[in-house]
MIGUFI-267888 format. One line per field, with one value per residue (C-alpha): residue number from 0; residue in one letter; chain; x, y, z. Coordinates in nm, 2 decimals, always signed. Layout:
BEGIN
num = [NUM,...]
residu = [A,...]
chaine = [A,...]
X = [X,...]
Y = [Y,...]
Z = [Z,...]
// end
This chain:
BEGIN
num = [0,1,2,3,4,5,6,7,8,9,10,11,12,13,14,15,16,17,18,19,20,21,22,23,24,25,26,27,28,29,30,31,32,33,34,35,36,37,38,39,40,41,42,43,44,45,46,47,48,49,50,51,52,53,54,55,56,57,58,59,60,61,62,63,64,65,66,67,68,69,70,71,72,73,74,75,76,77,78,79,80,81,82,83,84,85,86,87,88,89,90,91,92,93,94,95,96,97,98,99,100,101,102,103,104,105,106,107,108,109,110,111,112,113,114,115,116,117,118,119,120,121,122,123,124,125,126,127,128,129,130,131,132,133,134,135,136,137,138,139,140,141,142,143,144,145,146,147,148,149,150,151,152,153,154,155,156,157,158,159,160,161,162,163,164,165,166,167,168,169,170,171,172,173,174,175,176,177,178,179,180,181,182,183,184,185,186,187,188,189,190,191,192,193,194,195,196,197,198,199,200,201,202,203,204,205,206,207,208,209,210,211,212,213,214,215,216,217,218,219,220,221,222,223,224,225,226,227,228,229,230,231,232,233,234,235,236,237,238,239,240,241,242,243,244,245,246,247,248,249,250,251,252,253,254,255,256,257,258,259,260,261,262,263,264,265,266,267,268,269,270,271,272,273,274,275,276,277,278,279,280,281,282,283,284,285,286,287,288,289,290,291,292,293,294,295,296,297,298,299,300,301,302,303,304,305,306,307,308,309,310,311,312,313,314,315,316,317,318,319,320,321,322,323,324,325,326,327,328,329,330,331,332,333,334,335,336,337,338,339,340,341,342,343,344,345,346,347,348]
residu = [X,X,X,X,X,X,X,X,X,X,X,X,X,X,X,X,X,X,X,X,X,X,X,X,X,X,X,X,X,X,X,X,X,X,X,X,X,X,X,X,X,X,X,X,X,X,X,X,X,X,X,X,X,X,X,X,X,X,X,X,X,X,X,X,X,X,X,X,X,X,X,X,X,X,X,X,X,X,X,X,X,X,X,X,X,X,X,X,X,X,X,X,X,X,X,X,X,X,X,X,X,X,X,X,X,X,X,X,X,X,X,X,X,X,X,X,X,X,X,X,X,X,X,X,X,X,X,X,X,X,X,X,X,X,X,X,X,X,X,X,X,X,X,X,X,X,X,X,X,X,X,X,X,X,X,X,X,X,X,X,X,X,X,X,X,X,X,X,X,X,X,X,X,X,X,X,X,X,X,X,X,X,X,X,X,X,X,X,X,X,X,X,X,X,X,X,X,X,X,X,X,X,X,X,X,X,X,X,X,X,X,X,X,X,X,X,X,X,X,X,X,X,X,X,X,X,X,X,X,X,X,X,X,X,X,X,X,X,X,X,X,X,X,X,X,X,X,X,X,X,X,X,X,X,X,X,X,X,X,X,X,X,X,X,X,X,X,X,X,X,X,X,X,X,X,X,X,X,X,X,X,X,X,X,X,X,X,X,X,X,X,X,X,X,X,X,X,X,X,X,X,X,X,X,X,X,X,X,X,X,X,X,X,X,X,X,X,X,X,X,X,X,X,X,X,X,X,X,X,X,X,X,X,X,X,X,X,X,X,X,X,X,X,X,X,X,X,X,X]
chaine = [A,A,A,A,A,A,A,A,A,A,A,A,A,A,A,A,A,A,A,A,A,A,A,A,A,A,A,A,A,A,A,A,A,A,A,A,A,A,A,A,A,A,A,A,A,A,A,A,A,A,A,A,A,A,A,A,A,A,A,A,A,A,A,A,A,A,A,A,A,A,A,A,A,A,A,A,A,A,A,A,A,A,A,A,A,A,A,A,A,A,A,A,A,A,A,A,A,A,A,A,A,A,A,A,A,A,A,A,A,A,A,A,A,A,A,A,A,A,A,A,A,A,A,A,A,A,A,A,A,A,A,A,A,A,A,A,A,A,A,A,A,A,A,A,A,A,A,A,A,A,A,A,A,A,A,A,A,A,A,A,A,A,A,A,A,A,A,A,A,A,A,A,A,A,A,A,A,A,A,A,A,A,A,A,A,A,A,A,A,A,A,A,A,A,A,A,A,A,A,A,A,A,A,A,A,A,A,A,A,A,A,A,A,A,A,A,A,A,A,A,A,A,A,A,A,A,A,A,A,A,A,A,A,A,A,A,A,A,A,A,A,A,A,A,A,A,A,A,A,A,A,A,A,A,A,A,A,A,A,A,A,A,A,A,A,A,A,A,A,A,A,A,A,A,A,A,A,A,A,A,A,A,A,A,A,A,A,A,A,A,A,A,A,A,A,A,A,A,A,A,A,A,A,A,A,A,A,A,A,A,A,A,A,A,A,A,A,A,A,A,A,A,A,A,A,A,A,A,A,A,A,A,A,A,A,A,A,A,A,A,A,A,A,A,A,A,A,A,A]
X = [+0.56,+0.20,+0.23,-0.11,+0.04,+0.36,+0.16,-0.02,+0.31,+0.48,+0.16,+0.08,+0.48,+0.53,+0.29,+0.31,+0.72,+0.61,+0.36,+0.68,+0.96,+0.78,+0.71,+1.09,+1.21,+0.93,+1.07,+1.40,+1.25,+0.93,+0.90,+0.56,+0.22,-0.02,-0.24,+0.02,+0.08,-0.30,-0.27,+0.05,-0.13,-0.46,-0.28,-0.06,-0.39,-0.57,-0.26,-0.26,-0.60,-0.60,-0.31,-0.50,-0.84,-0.61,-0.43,-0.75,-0.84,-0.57,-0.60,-1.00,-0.93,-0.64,-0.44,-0.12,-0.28,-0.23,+0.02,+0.27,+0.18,-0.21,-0.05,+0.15,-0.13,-0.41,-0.10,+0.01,-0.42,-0.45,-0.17,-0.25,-0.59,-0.49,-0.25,-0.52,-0.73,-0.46,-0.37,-0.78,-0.72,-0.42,-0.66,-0.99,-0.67,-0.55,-0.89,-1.00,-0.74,-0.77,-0.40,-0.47,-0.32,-0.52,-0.28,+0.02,-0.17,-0.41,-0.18,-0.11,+0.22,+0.23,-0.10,+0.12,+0.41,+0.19,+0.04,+0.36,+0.48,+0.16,+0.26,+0.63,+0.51,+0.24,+0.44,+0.74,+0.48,+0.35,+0.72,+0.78,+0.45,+0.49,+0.80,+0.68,+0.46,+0.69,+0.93,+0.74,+0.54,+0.88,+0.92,+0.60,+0.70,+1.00,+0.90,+0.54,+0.81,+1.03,+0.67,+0.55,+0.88,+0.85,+0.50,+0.59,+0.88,+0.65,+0.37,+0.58,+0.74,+0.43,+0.08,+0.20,+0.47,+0.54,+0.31,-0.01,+0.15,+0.14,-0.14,-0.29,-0.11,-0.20,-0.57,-0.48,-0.34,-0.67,-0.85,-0.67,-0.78,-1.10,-1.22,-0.90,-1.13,-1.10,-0.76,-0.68,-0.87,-0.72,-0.36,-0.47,-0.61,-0.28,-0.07,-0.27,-0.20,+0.13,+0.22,-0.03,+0.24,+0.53,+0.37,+0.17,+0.44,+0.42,+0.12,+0.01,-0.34,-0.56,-0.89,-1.11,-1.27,-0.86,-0.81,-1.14,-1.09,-0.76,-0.92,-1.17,-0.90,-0.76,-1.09,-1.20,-0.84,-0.94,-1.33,-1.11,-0.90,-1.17,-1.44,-1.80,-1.60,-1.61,-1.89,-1.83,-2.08,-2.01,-2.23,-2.09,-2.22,-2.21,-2.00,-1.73,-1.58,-1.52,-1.30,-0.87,-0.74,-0.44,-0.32,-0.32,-0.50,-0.84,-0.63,-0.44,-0.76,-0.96,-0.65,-0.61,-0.96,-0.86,-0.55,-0.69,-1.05,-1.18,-0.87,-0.91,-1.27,-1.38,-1.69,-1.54,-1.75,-1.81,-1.62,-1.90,-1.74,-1.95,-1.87,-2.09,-2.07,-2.16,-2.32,-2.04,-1.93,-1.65,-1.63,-1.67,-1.60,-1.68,-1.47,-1.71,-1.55,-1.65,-1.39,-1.32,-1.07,-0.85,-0.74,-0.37,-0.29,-0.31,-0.07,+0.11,+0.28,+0.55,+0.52,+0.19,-0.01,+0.19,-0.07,-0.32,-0.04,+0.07,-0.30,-0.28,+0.03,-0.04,-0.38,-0.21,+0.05,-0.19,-0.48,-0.39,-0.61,-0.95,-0.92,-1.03,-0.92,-1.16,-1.14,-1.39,-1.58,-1.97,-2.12,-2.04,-1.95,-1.78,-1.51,-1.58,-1.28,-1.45,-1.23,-1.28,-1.17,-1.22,-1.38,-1.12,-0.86,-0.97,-1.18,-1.11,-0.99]
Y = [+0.10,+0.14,+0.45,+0.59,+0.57,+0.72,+1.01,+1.03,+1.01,+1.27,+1.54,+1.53,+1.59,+1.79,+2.08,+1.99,+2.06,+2.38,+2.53,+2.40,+2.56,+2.90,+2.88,+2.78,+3.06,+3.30,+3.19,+3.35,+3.68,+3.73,+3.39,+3.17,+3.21,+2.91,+3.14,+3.17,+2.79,+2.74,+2.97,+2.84,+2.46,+2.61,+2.79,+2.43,+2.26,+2.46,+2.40,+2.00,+2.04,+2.26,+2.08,+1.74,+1.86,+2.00,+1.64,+1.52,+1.76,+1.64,+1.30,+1.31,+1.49,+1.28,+1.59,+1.37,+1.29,+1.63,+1.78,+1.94,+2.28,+2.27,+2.12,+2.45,+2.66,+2.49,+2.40,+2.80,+2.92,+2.68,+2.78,+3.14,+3.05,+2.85,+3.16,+3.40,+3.15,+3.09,+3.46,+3.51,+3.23,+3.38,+3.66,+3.48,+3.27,+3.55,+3.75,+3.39,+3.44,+3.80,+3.93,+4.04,+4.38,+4.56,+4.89,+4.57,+4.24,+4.42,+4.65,+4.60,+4.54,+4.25,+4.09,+4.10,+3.98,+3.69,+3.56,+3.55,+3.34,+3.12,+3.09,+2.95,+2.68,+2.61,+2.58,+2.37,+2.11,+2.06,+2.04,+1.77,+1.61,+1.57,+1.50,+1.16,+1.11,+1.11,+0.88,+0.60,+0.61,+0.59,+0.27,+0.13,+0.18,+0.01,-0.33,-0.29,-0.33,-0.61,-0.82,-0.75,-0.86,-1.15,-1.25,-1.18,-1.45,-1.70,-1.61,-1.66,-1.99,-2.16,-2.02,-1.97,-2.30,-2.53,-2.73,-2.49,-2.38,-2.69,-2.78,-2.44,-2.48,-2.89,-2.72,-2.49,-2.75,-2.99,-2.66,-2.58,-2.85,-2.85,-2.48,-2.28,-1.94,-2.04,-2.18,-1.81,-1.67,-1.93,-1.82,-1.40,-1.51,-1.68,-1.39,-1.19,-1.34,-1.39,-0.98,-0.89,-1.11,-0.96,-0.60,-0.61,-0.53,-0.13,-0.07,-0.08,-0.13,-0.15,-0.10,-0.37,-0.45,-0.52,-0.75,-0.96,-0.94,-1.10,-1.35,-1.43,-1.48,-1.73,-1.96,-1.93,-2.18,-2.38,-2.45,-2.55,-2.82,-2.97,-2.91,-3.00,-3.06,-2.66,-2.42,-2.06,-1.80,-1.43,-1.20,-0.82,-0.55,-0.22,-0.01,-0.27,-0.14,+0.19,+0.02,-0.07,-0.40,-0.52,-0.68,-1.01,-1.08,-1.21,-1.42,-1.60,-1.67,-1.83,-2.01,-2.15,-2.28,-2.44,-2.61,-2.71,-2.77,-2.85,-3.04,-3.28,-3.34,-3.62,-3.48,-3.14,-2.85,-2.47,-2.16,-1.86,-1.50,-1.24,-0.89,-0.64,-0.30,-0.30,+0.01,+0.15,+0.15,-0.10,-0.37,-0.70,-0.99,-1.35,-1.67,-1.98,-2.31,-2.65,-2.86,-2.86,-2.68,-2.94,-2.68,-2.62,-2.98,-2.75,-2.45,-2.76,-2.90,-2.72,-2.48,-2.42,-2.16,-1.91,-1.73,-1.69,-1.55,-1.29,-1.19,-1.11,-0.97,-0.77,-0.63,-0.55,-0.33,-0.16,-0.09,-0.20,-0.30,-0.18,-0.49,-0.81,-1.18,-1.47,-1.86,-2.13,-2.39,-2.37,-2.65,-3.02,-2.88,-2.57,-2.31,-1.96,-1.67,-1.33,-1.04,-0.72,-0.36,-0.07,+0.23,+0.51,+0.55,+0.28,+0.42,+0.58,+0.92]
Z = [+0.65,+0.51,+0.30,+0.46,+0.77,+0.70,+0.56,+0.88,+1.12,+0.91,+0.83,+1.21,+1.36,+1.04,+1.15,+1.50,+1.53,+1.30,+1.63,+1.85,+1.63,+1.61,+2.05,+2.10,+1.91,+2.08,+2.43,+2.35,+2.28,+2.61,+2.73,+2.64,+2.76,+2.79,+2.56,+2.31,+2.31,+2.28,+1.97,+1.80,+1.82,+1.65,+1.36,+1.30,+1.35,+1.08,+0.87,+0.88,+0.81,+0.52,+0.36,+0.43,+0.28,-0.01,-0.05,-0.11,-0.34,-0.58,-0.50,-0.59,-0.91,-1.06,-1.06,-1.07,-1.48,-1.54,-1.76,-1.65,-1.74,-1.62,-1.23,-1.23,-1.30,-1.08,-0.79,-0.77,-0.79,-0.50,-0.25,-0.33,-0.20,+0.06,+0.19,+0.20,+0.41,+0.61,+0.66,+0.75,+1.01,+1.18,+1.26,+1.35,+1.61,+1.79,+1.77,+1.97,+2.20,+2.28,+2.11,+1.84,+1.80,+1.52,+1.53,+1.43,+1.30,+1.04,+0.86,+0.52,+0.55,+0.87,+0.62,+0.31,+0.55,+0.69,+0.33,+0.20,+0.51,+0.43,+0.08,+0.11,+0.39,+0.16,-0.08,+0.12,+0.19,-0.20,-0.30,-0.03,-0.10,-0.47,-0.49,-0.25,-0.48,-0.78,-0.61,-0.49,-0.86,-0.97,-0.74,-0.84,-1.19,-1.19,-0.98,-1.24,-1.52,-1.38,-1.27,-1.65,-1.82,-1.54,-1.73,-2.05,-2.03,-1.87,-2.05,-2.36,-2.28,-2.07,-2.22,-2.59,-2.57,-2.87,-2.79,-2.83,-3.11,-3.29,-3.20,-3.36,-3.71,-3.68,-3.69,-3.95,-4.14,-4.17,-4.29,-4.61,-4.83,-4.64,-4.60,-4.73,-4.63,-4.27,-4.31,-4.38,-4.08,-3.80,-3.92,-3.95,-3.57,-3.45,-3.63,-3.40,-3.08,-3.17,-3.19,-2.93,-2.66,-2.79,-2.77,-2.40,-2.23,-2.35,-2.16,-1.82,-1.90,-2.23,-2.34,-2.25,-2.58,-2.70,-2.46,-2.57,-2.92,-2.87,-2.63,-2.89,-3.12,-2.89,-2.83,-3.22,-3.27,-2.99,-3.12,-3.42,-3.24,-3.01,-3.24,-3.09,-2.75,-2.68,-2.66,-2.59,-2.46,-2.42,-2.20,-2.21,-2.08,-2.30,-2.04,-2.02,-2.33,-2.14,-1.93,-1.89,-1.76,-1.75,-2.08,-2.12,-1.76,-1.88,-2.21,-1.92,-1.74,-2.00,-2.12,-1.78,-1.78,-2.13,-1.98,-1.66,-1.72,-2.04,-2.15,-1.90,-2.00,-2.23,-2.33,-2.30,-2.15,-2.18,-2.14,-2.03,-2.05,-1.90,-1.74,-1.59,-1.41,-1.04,-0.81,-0.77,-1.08,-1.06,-1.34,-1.28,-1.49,-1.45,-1.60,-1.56,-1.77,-1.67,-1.47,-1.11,-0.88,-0.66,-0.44,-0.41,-0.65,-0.97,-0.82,-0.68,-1.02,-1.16,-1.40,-1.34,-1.13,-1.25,-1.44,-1.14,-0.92,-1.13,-1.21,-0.88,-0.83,-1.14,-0.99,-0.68,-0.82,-1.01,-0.83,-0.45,-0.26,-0.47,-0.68,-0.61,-0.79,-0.66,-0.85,-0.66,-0.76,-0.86,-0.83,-0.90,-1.25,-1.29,-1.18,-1.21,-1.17,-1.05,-1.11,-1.00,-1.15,-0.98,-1.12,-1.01,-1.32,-1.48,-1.77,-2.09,-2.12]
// end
């Protein structure tokens, strides 16, 4: 079941059995009243809503980043407020419903009485809420890992195979005798390639500007093997670099273009990298290599279209819904992968 609607399901009979519990326990002592029903539905009513306002309270201010010790503080300040509101509202309910009993229900005593009632089903709901919380991140965690070990292997065996390999050092090679400086640089590049793979799995998501150095890294080999066949272009906007992507997601991209586009290209073509921020702040960040897409023939052959569905799959367990992956064709000429990263969480602390 979709977790918003769980939520939903459970926050409305939650507070709803809470008005019913407290009027089936009433009828044992004077019998119900319609009135009292009508008052016993507003005070769960004003509970569901406070505890939903507060949900998004937490939700809107990343308190789940928190450490541990800063929650506590701001989770206790917050259902003591929340009780005193609530005790304020059991007033304003029966003072609504004409029985309030001032001589009984404003005395220090049934007040103190009725905030610490407040607090402990306050504080029920936080425990039950959190701890929800906890457990599916848990979850989420633990099929993250398994889909990132999942790329890691095929990343590992498919994008940086033998055969890329040699065709980097065969590159390498022809530049010692003839520009040993850049000999050195092309193998410092592949080094670097080579440890960021083994190490991406560690993070969930990096900074941006890592994941384009490395990606740089990757293209300056390839510029090397097919020489005057490539030409790169890189368009960045300055508030990328505040961003977090998932690693290796835009490498497996722009190696995809290389395998599928430019590759099969006798002339060769261009690789265009470009990223900018949107209205609403989300980043956006554009593929665009020359080649065409053939629809599902690419996906089709196996051991291939591996690295677009796990792009996805990767975005999805990260962000949900509020990222977007897009590849089409532009043109006679070109294919261009849009890839969208939302704003929320995604930016440097």
């Amino acid at each position: 079941m979709d977790k918003s609607k769980l939520y939903w399901i459970l926050q409305g009979v939650g507070w709803l059995g809470y008005a019913g519990l407290n009027l089936f326990f009433l009828s044992f002592d004077r019998g119900i009243t319609p009135i009292q029903v009508g008052a016993y539905l507003s005070l769960g009513t004003f509970y569901f809503l406070s505890t939903h306002f507060f949900r998004y309270y937490i939700k809107k201010n990343t308190w789940f980043e928190f450490p541990l010790e800063k929650l506590l503080k701001r989770v206790f300040i917050s259902l003591a407020v929340l009780s005193i509101l609530n005790m304020f509202a059991q007033v304003i309910i029966n003072l609504v419903f004409d029985i309030l009993n001032p001589l009984v229900d404003l005395t220090p005593l049934f007040l103190l009485a009725n905030l610490f009632t407040s607090f402990v089903f306050y504080s029920l709901w936080v425990l039950i809420y959190f701890l929800f919380h906890f457990l599916d991140n848990y979850n989420a965690t633990l099929r993250y890992q398994a889909k990132i070990n999942e790329i890691k292997l095929i990343h590992l065996r498919n994008q940086l195979n033998p055969h890329f390999i040699f065709n980097a050092l065969n590159s390498v090679r022809a530049l010692v005798d003839e520009d040993p400086k850049k000999a050195k640089s092309a193998i410092t590049q592949l080094s670097n390639i080579l440890r960021y793979s083994l190490i991406m799995d560690k993070h969930k998501v990096i900074p941006f500007g890592e994941e384009l150095n490395t990606v740089k890294d990757y293209l300056n080999l390839e510029l090397i093997r097919f020489e005057e066949r490539l030409t790169v272009y890189y368009e960045i906007e300055e508030g990328a670099f505040q961003y977090k992507i998932p690693p290796m997601m835009l490498q497996t991209i722009v190696e995809n273009a290389i395998k599928h586009g430019i590759s099969n290209l006798m002339k060769g073509g261009i690789i265009e990298i470009k990223s900018s921020i949107g209205l609403l702040g989300d980043l956006y960040i554009w593929v665009k290599n020359s080649g065409q897409l053939k629809g599902e023939a690419v996906s089709s052959k196996k051991g291939e279209g591996h690295g677009i569905s796990n792009t996805i799959e990767r975005l999805k367990l990260i962000y949900g819904g509020r990222a977007s992956f897009k590849i089409f064709n532009h043109g006679q000429e070109f294919v261009v992968t849009e890839i969208k990263i939302p704003k929320q969480n995604s930016t440097l602390d």
